[in-house]
C-alpha positions in Angstrom: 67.8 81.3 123.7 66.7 80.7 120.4 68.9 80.8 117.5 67.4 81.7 114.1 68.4 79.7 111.2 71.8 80.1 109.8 73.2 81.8 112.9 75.3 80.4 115.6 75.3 81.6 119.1 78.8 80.9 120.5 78.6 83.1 123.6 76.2 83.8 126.4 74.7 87.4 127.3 74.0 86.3 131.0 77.9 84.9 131.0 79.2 88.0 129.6 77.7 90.2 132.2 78.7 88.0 135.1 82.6 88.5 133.9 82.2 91.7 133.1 80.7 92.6 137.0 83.3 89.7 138.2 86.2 91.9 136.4 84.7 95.3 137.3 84.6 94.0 141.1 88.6 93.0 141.4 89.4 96.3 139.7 87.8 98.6 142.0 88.9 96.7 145.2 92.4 96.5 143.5 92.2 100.6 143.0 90.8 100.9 147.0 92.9 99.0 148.0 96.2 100.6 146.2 95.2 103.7 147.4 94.2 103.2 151.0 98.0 101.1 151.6 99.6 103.8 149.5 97.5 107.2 150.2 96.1 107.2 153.8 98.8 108.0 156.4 97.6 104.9 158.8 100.2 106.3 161.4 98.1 109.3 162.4 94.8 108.0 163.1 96.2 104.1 164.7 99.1 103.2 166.8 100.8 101.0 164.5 103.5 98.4 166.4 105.0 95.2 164.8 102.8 93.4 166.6 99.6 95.7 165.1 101.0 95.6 161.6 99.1 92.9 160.2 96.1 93.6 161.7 95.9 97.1 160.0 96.6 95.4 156.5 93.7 93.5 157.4 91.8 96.5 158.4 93.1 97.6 155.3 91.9 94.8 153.2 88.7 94.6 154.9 88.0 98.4 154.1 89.1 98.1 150.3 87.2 95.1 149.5 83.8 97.1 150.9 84.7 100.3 149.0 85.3 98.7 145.7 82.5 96.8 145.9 80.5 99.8 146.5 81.8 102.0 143.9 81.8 98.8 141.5 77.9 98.2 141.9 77.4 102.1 141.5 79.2 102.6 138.2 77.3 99.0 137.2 74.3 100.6 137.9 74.8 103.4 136.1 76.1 101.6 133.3 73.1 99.5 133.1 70.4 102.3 133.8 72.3 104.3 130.9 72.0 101.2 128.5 68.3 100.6 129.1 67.8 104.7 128.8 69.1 104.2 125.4 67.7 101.0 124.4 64.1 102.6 125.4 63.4 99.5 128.2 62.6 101.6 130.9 
């Protein structure tokens, strides 16, 4: 990056986008997540036992972690393809 005189560049675009899809990521698994252990009724559709209890949260961890990374890439993508639709790189 080049700097032009005078100015000092104390933060890196490429940085900033990596924490903000970092962030963006462990929100939307944290949401799936909170919702599938709070929201689905995992009693009607598996037999859940003691001995099948941590299996499901795994189940459940698995399936949260897939879902939020979905939705997190779409609303990235979206964001991004809104901000070069404005910027006029197309």
């Amino acid at each position: 990056m080049k700097k032009k005189r005078g100015e000092f560049l104390w933060y890196n675009r490429g940085m900033i986008q990596m924490i903000f899809t970092f962030c963006s990521h462990l929100l939307f698994i944290s949401f799936a997540y909170h919702l599938l252990s709070n929201v689905v009724q995992w009693e009607r559709f598996l037999k859940v036992t003691a001995d099948t209890a941590v299996k499901i949260r795994l189940l459940i961890l698995f399936i949260s972690i897939s879902l939020g990374y979905l939705t997190s890439s779409f609303f990235i993508s979206v964001y991004e393809f809104s901000r070069h639709l404005f910027n006029g790189n197309f």
